[in-house]
N, C-alpha and C positions, 0 to 999 in steps of 0.2 A: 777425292774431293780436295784436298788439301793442296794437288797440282793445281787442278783448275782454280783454284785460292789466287796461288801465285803466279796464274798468267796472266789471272783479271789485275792485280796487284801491277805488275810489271808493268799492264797496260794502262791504268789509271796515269801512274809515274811517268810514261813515258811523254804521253799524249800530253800533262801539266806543262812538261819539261818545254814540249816544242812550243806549247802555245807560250811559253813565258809566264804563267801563271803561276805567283807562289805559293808554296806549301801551306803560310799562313792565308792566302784567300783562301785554298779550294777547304782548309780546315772549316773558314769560316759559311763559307757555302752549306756545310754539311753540318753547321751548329756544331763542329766539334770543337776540341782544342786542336792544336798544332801537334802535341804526342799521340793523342788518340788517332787523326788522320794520319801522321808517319808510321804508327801500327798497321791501319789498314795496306799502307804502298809496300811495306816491307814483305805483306803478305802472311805476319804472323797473327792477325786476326782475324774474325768473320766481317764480313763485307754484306752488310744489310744489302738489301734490290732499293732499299728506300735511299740508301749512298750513291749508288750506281744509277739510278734515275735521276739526282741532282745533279753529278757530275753531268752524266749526258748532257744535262740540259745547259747545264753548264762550260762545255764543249764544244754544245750545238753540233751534237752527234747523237747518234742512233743508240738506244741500249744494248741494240744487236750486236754491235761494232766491240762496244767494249765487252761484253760475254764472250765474244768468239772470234772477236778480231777480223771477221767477215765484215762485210755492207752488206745490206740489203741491195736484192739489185730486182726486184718483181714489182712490174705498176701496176698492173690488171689485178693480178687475184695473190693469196698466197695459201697454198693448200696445206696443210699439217696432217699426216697419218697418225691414227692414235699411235699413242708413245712415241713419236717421233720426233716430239719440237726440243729443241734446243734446252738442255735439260742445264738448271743452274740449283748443284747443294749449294744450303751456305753453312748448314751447320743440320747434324742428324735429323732433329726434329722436323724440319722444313726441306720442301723437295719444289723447285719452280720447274711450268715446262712452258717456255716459250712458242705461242701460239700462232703468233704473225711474222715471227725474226724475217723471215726476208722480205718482207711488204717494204718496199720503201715511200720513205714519209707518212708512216703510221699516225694516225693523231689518238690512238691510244694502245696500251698495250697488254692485249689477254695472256694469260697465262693460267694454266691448271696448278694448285698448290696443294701438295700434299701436307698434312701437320699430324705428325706421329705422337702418339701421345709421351706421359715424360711422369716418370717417379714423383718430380715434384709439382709444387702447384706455383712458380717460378715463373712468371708472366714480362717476354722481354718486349718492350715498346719501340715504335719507333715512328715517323713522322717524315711527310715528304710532300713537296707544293702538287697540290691538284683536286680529285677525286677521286674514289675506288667507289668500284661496283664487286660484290661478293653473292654468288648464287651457289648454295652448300649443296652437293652431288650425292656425298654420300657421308655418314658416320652425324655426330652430332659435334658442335663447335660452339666453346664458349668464346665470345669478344668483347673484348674491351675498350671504348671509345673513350677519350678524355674520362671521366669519374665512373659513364654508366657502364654496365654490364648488361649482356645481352645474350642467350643460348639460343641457335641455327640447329635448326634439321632438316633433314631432303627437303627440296625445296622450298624455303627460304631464303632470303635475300635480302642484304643492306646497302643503300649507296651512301657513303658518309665523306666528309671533307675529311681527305689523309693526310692537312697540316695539324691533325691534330693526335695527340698522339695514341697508338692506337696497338694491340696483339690480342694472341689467341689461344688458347688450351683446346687440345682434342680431350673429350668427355668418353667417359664407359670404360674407357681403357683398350681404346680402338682409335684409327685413324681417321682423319676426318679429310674428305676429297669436294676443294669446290672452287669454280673458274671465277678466277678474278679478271678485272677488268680496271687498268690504271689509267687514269684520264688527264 
């Protein structure tokens, strides 16, 4: 986990570098400060999807691209075998699988998210321009949108604006499995 940290890391850095984009923009893209995004490039932090979908966007580049450093290169279809997609830790808790990564010019993008449960009851937030769509598969999922609170079981389903800030706790003390969908 901690490799693929510091490729996505390298790649973030790189790609700023060429386009001429300073460190205090792409900070400020990402609502962070300028130490917290040189934490992310250096590779010694966790790298939210919700960082790595602004950049993209930011780059006017594919999310694919900076997870694997691939392009997408499929217009017609893009097939995913279970457990096969593109699989991004960021940190124990959470497990992403890339749904569509080869599609190119997705205009949104699924992913299957694992959320293991955790000792504590420690709720990390985080916030990214668009919408999400969340249809819970398996386990039970508490979430939290801007103030409310909200508990998912198989099938259930939220689509909420994901400018706003938003995480999740897996419940029972079991994990909780269910496809997102980033818009």
């Amino acid at each position: 986990m901690e490799e693929q940290i510091k490729r996505i890391a390298d790649r973030l850095r790189g790609i700023r570098d060429v386009l001429g984009i300073s460190l205090e923009e792409a900070a400020e893209t990402c609502s962070l400060t300028p130490a917290q995004y040189g934490d992310i490039e250096s590779g010694n932090s966790d790298i939210p999807v919700s960082i790595l979908h602004r950049m993209a966007l930011k780059f006017n580049l594919d999310l694919t691209t900076l997870l694997t450093g691939n392009e997408p290169h499929m217009h017609s279809y893009s097939l995913t075998r279970k457990d096969k997609g593109v699989v991004v830790e960021r940190q124990k808790a959470y497990k992403y699988q890339a749904l569509a990564g080869s599609f190119l010019n997705r205009r949104s993008d699924p992913f299957v998210v694992l959320v293991e449960p955790k000792a504590d009851e420690n709720v990390s937030f985080n916030a990214h321009p668009g919408q999400e769509f969340n249809y819970l598969l398996e386990g039970k999922l508490k979430i939290f949108i801007d103030s409310k609170e909200m508990v998912l079981e198989p099938g259930d389903s939220i689509y909420f604006d994901s400018g706003l800030p938003h995480g999740m706790l897996a419940l029972d003390n079991k994990p909780a499995k269910f496809l997102a969908l980033i818009l």
